[in-house]
LUMRO-161015 format. One record per residue: residue number from 1; x, y, z of N, C-alpha, C, CB in turn. Coordinates in Angstrom, 2 decimals. Each point is the difference from the previous one (the first is absolute). Glycine has a CB too. Layout:
pos:NUM n.px:X n.py:Y n.pz:Z ca.px:X ca.py:Y ca.pz:Z c.px:X c.py:Y c.pz:Z cb.px:X cb.py:Y cb.pz:Z $
...
//
This chain:
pos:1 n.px:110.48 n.py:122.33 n.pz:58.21 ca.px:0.00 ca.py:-1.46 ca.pz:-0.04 c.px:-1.44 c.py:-0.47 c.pz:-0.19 cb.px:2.06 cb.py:-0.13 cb.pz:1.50 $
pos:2 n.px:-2.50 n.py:-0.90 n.pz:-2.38 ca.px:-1.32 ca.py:-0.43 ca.pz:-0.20 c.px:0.24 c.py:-1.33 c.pz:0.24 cb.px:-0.90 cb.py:1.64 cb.pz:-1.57 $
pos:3 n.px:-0.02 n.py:-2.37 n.pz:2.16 ca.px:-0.15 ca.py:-1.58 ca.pz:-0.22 c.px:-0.65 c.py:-0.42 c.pz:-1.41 cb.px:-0.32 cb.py:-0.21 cb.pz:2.62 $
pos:4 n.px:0.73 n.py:-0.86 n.pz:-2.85 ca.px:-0.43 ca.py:-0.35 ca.pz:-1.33 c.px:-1.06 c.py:-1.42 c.pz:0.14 cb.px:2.52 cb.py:1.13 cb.pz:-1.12 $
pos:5 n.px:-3.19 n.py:-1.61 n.pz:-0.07 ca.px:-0.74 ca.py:-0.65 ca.pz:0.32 c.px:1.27 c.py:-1.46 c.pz:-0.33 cb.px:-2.77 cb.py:1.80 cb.pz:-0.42 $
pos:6 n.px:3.75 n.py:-1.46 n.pz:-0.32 ca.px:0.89 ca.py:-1.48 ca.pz:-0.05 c.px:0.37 c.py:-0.42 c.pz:1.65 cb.px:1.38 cb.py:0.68 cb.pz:-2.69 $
pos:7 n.px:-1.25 n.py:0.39 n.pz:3.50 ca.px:0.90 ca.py:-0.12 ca.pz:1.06 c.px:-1.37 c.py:-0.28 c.pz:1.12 cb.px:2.53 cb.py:1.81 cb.pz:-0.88 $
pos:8 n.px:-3.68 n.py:-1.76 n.pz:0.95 ca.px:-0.91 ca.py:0.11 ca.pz:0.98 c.px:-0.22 c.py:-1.74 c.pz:-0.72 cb.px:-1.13 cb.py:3.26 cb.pz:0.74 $
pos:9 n.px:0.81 n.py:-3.73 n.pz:-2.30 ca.px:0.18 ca.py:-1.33 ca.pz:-0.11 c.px:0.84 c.py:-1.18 c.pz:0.60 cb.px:-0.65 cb.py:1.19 cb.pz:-1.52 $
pos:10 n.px:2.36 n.py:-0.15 n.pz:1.88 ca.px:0.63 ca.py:-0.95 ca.pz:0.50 c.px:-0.51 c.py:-0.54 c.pz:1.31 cb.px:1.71 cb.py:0.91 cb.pz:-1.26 $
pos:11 n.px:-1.90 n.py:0.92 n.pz:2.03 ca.px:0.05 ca.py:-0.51 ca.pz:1.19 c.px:-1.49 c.py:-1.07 c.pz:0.41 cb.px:1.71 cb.py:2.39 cb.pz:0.53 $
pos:12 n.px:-2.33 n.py:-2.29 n.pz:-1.41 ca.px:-1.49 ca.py:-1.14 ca.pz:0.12 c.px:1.01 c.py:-1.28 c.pz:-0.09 cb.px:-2.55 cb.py:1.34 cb.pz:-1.56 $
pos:13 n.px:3.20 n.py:-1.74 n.pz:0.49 ca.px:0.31 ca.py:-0.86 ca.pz:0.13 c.px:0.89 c.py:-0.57 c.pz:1.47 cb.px:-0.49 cb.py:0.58 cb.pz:-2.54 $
pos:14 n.px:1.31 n.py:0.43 n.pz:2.81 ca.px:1.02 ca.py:-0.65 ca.pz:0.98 c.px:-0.90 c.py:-0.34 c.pz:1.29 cb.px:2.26 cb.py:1.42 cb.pz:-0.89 $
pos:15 n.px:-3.37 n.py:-0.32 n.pz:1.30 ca.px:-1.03 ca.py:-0.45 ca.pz:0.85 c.px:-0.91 c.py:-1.12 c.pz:-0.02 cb.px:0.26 cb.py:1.94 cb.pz:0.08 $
pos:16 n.px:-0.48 n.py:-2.62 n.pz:-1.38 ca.px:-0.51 ca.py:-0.77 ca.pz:0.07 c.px:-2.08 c.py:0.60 c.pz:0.00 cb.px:2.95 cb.py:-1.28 cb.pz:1.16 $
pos:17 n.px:-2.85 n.py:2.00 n.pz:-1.68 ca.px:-1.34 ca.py:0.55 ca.pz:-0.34 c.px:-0.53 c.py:0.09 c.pz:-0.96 cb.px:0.34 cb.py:0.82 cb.pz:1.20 $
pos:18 n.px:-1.82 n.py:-1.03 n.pz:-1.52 ca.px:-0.61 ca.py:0.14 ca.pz:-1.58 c.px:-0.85 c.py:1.29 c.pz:-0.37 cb.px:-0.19 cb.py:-2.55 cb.pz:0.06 $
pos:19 n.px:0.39 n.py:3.67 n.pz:-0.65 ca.px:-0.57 ca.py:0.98 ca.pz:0.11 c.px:-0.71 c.py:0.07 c.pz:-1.30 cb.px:1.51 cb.py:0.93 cb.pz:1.68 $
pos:20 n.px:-2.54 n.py:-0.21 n.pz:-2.17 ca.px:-0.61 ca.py:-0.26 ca.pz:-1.00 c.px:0.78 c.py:1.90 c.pz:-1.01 cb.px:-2.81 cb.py:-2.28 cb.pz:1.53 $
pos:21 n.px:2.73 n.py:2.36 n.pz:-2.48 ca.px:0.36 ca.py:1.33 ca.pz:-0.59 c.px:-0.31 c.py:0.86 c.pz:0.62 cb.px:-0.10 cb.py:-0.55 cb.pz:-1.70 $
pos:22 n.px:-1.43 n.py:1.08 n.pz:2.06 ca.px:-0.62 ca.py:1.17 ca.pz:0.84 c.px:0.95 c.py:-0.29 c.pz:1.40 cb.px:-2.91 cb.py:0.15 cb.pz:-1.13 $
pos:23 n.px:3.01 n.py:-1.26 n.pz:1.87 ca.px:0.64 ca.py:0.40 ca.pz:1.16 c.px:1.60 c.py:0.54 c.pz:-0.06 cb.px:-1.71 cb.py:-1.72 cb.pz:0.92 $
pos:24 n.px:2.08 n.py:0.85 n.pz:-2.36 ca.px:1.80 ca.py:0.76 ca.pz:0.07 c.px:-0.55 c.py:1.26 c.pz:-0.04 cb.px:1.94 cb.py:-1.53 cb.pz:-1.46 $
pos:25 n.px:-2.59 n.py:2.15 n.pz:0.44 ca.px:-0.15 ca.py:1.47 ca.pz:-0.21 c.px:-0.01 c.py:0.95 c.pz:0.85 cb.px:-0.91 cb.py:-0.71 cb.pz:-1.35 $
pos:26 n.px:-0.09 n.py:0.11 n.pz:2.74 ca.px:-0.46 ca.py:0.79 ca.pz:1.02 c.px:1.25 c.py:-0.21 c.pz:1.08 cb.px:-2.82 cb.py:-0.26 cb.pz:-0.55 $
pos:27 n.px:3.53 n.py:-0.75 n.pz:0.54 ca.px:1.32 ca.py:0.05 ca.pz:0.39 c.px:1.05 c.py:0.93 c.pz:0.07 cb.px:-0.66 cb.py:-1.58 cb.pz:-0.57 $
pos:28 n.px:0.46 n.py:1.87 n.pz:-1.31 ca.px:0.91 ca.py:0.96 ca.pz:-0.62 c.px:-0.05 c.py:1.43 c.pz:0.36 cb.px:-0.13 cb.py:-1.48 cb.pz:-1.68 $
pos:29 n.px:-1.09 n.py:1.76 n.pz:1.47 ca.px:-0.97 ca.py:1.28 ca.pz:0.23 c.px:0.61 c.py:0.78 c.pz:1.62 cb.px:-2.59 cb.py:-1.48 cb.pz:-1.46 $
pos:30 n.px:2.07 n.py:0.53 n.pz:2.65 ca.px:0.25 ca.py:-0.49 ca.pz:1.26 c.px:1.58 c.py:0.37 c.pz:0.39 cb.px:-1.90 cb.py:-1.96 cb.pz:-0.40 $
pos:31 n.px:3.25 n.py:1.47 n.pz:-0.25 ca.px:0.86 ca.py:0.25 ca.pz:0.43 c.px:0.67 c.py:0.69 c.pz:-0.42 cb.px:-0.31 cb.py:-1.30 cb.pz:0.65 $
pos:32 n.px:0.22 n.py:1.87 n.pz:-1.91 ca.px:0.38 ca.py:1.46 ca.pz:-0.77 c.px:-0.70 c.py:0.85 c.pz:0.46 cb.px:0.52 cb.py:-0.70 cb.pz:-1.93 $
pos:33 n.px:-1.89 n.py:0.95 n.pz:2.81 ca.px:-0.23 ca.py:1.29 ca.pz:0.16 c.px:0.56 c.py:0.10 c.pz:1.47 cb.px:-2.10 cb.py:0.32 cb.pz:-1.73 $
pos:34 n.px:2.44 n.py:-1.42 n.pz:2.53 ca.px:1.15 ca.py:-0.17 ca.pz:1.27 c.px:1.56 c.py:0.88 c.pz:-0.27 cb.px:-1.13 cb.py:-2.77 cb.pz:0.40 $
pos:35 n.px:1.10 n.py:1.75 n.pz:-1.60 ca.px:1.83 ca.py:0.81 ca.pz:-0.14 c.px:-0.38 c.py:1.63 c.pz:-0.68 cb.px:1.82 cb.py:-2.82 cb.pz:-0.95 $
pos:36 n.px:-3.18 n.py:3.20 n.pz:0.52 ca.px:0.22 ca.py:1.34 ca.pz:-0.52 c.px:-0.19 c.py:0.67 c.pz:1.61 cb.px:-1.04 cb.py:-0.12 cb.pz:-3.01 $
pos:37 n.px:0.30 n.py:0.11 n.pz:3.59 ca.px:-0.20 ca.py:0.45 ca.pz:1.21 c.px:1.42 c.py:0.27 c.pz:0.88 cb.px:-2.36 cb.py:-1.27 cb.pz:-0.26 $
pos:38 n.px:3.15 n.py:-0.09 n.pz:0.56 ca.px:1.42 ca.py:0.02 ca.pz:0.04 c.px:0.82 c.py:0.89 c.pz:-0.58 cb.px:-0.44 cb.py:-1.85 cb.pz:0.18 $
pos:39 n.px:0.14 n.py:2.21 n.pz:-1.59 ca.px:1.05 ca.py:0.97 ca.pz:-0.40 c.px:-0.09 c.py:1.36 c.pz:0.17 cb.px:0.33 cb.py:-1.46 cb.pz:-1.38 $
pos:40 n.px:-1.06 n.py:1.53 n.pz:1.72 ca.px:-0.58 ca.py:1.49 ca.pz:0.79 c.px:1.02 c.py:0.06 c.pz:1.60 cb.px:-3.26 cb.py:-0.24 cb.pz:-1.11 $
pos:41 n.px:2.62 n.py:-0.74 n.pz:1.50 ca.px:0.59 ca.py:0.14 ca.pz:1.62 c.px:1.79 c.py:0.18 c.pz:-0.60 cb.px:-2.21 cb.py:-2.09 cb.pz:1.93 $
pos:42 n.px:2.34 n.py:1.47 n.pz:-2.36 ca.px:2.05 ca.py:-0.16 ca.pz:-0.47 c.px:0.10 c.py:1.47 c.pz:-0.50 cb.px:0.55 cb.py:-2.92 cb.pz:-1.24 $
pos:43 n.px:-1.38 n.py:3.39 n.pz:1.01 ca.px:0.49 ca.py:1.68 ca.pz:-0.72 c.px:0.14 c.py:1.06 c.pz:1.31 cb.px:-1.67 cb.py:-0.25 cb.pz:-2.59 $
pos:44 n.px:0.95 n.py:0.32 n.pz:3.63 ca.px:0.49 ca.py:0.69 ca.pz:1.31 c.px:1.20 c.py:0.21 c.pz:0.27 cb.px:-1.52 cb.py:-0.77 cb.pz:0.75 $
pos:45 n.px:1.55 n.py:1.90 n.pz:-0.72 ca.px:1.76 ca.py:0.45 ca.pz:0.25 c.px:0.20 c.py:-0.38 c.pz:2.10 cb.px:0.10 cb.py:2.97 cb.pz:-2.65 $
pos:46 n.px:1.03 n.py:-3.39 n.pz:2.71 ca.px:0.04 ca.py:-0.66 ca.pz:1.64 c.px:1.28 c.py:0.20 c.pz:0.00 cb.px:-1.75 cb.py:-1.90 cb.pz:0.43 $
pos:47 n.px:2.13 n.py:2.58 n.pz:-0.88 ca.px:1.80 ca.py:0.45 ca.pz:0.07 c.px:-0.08 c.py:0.42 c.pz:1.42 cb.px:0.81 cb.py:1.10 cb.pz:-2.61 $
pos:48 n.px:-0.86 n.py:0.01 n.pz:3.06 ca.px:0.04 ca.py:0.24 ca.pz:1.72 c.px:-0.81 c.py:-0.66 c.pz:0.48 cb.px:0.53 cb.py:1.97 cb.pz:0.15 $
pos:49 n.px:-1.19 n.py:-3.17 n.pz:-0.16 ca.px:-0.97 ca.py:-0.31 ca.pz:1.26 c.px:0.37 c.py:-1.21 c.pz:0.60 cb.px:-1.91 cb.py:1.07 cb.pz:-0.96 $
pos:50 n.px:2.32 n.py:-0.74 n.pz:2.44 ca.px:0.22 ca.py:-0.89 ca.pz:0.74 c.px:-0.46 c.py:-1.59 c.pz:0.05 cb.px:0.16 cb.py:2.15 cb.pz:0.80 $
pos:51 n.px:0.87 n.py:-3.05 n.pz:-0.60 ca.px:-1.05 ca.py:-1.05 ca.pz:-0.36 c.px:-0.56 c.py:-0.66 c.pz:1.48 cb.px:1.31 cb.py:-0.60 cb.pz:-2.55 $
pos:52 n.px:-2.31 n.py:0.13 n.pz:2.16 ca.px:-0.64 ca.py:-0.32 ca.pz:1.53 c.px:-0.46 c.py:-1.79 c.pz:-0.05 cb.px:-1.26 cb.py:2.99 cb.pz:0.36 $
pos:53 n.px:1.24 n.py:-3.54 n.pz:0.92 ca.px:-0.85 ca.py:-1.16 ca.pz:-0.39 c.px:-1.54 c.py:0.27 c.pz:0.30 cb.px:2.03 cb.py:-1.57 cb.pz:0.49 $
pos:54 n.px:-2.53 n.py:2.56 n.pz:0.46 ca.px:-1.45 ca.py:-0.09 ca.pz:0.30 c.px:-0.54 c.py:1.63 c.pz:-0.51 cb.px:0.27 cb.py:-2.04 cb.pz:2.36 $
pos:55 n.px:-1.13 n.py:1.86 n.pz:-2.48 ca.px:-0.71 ca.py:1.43 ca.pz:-0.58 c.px:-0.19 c.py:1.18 c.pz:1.40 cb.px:-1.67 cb.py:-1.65 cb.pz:-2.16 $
pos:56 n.px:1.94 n.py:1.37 n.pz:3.54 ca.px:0.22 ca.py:0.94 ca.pz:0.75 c.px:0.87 c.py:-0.02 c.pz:0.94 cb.px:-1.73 cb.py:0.30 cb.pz:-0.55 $
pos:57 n.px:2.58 n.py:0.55 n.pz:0.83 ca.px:1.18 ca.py:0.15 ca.pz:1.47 c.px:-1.04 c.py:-0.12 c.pz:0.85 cb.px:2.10 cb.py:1.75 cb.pz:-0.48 $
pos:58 n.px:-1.53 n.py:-2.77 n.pz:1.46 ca.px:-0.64 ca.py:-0.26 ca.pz:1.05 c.px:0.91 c.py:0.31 c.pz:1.27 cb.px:-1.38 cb.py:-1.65 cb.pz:-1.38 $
pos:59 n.px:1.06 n.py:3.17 n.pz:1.44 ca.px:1.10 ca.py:0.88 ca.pz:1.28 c.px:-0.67 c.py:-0.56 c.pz:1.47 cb.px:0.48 cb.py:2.82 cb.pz:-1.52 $
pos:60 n.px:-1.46 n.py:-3.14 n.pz:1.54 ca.px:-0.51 ca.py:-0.52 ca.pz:1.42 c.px:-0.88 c.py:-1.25 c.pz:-0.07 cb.px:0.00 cb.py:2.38 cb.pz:0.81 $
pos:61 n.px:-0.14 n.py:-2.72 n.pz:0.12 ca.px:-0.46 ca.py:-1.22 ca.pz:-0.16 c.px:-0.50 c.py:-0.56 c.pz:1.60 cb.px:1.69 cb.py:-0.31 cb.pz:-2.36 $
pos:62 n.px:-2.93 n.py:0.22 n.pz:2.37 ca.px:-0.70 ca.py:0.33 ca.pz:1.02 c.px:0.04 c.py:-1.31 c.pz:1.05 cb.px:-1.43 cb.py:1.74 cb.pz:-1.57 $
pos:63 n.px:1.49 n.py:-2.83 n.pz:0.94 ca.px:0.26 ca.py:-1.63 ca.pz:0.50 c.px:0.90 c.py:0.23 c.pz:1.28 cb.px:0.04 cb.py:-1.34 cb.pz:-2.56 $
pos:64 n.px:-0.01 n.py:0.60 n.pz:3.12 ca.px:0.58 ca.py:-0.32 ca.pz:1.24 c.px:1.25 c.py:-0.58 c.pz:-0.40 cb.px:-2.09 cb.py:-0.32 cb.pz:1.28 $
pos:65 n.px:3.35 n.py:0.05 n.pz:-0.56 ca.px:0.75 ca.py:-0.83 ca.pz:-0.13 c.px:-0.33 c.py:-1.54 c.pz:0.47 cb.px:1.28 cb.py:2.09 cb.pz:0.04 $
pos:66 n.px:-1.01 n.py:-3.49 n.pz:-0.62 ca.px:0.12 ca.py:-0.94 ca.pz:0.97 c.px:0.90 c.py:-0.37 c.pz:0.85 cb.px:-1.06 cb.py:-0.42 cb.pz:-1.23 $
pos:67 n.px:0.17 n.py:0.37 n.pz:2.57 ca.px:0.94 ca.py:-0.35 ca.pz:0.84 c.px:0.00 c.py:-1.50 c.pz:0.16 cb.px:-0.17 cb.py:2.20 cb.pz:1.05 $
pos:68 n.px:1.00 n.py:-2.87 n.pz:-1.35 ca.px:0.19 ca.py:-1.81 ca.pz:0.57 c.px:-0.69 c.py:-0.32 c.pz:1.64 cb.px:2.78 cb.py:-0.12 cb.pz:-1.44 $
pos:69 n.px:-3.91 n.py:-0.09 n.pz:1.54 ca.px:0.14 ca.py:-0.25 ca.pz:1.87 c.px:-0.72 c.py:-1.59 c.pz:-0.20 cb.px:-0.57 cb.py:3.07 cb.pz:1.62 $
pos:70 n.px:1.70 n.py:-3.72 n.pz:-1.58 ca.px:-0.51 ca.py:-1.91 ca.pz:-0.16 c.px:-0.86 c.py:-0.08 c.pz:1.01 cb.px:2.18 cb.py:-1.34 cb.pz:-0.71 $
pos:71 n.px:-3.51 n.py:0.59 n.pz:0.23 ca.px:-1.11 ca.py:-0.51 ca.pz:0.89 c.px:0.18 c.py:-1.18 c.pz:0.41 cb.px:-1.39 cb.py:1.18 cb.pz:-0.94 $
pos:72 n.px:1.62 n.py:-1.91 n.pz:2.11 ca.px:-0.12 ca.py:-1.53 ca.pz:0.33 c.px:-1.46 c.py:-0.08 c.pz:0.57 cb.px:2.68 cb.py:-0.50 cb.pz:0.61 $
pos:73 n.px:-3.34 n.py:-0.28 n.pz:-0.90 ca.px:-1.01 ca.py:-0.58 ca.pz:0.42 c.px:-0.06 c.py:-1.53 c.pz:0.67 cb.px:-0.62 cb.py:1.65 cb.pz:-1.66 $
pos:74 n.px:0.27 n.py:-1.33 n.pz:2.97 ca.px:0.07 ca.py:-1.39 ca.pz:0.52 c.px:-0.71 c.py:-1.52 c.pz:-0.14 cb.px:0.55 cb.py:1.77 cb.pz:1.14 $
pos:75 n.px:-0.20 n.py:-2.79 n.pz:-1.16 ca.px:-1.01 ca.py:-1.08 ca.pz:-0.40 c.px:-1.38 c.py:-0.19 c.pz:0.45 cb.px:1.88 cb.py:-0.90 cb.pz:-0.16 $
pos:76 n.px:-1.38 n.py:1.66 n.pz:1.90 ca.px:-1.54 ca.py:0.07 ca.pz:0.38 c.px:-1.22 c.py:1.13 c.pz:-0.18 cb.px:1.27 cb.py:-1.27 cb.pz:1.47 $
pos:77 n.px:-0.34 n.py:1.90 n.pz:-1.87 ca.px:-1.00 ca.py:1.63 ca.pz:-0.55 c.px:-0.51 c.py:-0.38 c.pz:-1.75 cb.px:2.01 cb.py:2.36 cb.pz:1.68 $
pos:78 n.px:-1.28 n.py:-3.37 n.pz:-2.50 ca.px:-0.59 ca.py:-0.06 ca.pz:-1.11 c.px:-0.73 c.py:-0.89 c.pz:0.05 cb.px:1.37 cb.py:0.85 cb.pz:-0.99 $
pos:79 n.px:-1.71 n.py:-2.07 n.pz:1.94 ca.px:-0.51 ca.py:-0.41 ca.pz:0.09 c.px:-1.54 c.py:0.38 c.pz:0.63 cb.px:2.26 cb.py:-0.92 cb.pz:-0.46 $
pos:80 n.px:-2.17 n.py:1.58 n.pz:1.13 ca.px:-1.42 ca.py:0.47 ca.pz:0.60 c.px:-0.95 c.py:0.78 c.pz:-1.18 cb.px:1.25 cb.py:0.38 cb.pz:2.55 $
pos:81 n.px:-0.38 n.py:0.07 n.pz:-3.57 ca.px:-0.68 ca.py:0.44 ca.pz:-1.09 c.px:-0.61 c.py:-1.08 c.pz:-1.06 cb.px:1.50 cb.py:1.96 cb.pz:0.43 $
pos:82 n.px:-0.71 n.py:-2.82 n.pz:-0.72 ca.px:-0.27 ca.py:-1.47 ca.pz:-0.67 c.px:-1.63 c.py:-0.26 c.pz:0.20 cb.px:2.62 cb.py:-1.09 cb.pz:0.66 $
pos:83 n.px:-3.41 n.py:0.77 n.pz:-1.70 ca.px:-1.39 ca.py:-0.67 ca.pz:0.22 c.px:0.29 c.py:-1.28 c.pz:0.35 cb.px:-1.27 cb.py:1.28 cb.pz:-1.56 $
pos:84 n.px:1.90 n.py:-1.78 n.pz:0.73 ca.px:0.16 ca.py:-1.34 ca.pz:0.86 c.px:1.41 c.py:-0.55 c.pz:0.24 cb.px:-2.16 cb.py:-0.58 cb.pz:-0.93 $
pos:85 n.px:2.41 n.py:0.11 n.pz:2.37 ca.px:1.68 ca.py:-0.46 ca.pz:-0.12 c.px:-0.72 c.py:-1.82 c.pz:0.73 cb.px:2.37 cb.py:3.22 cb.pz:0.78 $
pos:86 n.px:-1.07 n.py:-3.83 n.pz:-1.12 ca.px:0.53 ca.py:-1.17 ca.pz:0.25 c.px:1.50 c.py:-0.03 c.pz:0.52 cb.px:-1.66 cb.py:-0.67 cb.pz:-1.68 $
pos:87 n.px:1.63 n.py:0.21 n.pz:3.10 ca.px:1.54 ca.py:-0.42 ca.pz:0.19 c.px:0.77 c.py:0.97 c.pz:0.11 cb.px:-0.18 cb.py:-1.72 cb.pz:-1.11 $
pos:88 n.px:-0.27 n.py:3.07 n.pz:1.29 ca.px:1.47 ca.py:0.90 ca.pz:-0.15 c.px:0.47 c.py:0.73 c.pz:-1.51 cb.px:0.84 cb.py:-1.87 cb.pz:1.85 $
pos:89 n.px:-2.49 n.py:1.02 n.pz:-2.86 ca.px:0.36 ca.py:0.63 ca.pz:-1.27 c.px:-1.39 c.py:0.70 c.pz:-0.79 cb.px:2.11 cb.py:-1.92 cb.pz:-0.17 $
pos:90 n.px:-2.05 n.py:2.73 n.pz:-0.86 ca.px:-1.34 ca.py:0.46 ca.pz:-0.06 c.px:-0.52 c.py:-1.05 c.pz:-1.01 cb.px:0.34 cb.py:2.64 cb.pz:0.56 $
pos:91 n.px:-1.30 n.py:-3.28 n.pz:-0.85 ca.px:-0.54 ca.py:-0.67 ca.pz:-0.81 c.px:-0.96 c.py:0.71 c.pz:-1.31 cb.px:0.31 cb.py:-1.52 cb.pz:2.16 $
pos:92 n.px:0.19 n.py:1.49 n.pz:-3.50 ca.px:-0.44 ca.py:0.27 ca.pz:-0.71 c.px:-0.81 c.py:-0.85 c.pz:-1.10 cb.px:1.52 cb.py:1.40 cb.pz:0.94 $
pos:93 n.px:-2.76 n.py:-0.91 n.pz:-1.79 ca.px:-0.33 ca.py:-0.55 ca.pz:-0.82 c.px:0.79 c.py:-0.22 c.pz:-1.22 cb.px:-1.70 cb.py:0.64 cb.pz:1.11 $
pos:94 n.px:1.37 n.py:-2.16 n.pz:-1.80 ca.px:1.04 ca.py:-0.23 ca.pz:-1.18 c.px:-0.73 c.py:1.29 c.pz:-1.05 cb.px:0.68 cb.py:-3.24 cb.pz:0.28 $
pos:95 n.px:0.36 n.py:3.44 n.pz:-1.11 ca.px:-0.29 ca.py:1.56 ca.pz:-1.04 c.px:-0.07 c.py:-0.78 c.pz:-1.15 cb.px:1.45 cb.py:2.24 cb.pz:0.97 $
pos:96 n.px:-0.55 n.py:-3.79 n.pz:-1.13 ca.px:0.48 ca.py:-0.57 ca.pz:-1.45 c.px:-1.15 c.py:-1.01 c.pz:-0.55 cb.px:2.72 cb.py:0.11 cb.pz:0.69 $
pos:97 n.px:-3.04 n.py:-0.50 n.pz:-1.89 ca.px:-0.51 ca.py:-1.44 ca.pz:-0.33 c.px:0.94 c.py:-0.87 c.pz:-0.05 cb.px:-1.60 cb.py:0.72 cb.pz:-1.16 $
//
């Protein structure tokens, strides 16, 4: 399969882009030596090979499980941390214009 320079014109057009000749060219150049590269990879024979989604079995896995243990924190314990409270509430600086 080759790209052509009619079909790299269209797609300038449908994008809405102005390319000068040298840039279609280097375009051209650019995505034919993509799809030749491509046709290499498509020639690998993969008849027996398992298909996988990640490139390694991951038989162990060292992470911890999570355990759920809900934290309540009391009004008066978050408050003693607060730089500044008002009233029972923490007072913050405005962030917005």
């Amino acid at each position: 399969m080759k790209i052509t320079k009619e079909f790299v014109k269209i797609l300038i057009d449908d994008i809405l882009l102005e390319l000068t000749d040298d840039e279609i060219e280097e375009v051209l150049r650019t995505e034919n030596d993509i799809l030749n590269k491509f046709e290499k990879v498509f020639l690998i024979n993969t008849d027996n090979v398992k298909e996988s989604h990640y490139a390694f079995d991951f038989k162990n896995s060292y992470m911890r499980d999570d355990d759920e243990q809900p934290r309540v924190i009391l009004k008066e314990e978050m408050l003693q941390n607060a730089p500044v409270k008002k009233d029972g509430f923490v007072v913050l600086n405005k962030v917005v214009k």
